[in-house]
N, C-alpha and C positions, 0 to 999 in steps of 0.2 A: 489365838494367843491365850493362855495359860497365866494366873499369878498362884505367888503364891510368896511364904514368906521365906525369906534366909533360912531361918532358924527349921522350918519345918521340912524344908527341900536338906537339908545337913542332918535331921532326925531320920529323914528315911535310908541317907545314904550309909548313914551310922548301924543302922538296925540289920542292913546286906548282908546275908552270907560271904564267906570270905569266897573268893571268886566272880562273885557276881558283875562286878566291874567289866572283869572280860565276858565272864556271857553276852551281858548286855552290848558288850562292843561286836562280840564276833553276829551275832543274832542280829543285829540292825549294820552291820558291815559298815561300822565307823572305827578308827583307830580308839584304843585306849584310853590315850591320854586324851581323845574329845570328850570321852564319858564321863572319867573323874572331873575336866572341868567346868561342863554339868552342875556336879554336887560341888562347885566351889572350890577345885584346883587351882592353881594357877600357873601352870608350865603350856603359855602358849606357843613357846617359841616348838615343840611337839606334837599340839593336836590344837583343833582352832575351840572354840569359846563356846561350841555347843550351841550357839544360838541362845545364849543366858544375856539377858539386861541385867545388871540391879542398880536399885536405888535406895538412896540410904533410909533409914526411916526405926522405926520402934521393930522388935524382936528380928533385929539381924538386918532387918530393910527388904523392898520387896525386889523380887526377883519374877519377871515378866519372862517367860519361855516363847519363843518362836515357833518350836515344836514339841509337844510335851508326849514324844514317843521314848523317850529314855527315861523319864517318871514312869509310864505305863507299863513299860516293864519291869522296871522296878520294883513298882506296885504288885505288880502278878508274882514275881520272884517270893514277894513278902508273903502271898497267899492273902493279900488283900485289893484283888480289883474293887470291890466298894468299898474302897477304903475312902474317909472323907478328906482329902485335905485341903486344910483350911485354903479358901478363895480370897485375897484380896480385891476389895471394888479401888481402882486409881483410874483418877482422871490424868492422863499425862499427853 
């Protein structure tokens, strides 16, 4: 499991070439609409939740990932696999 914050998981989704959404989707053979809700969509009655927790808290709230194979590509799309981002420590 993966944290990280609202705000920073919504920076990176912002920064995506236009397209990237479906890449992401057809390249890990997930629907769509589970990608965008991912980065904070929210049309689940479409695609399921991505495997995203959040909790509310300081810059956006933290957001606990289940599987953080849809950031990593992301990340690569960006042309930054060591891209740092930011790690939240929660005890929950």
């Amino acid at each position: 499991m993966k944290t990280v914050t609202f705000n920073e998981l919504r920076r990176i989704k912002d920064q995506l070439p236009d397209g990237s959404i479906r890449r992401i989707a057809e390249e890990l053979g997930l629907p769509v609409e589970t990608v965008r809700n991912y980065f904070g969509g929210v049309n689940q009655s479409t695609g399921n939740g991505g495997g995203i927790h959040i909790e509310p808290g300081p810059d956006g709230g933290i957001v606990m990932l289940d599987d953080p194979s849809i950031l990593e590509k992301a990340l690569i799309i960006l042309g930054e696999s060591n891209h740092n981002v930011s790690t939240v420590s929660a005890n929950v």
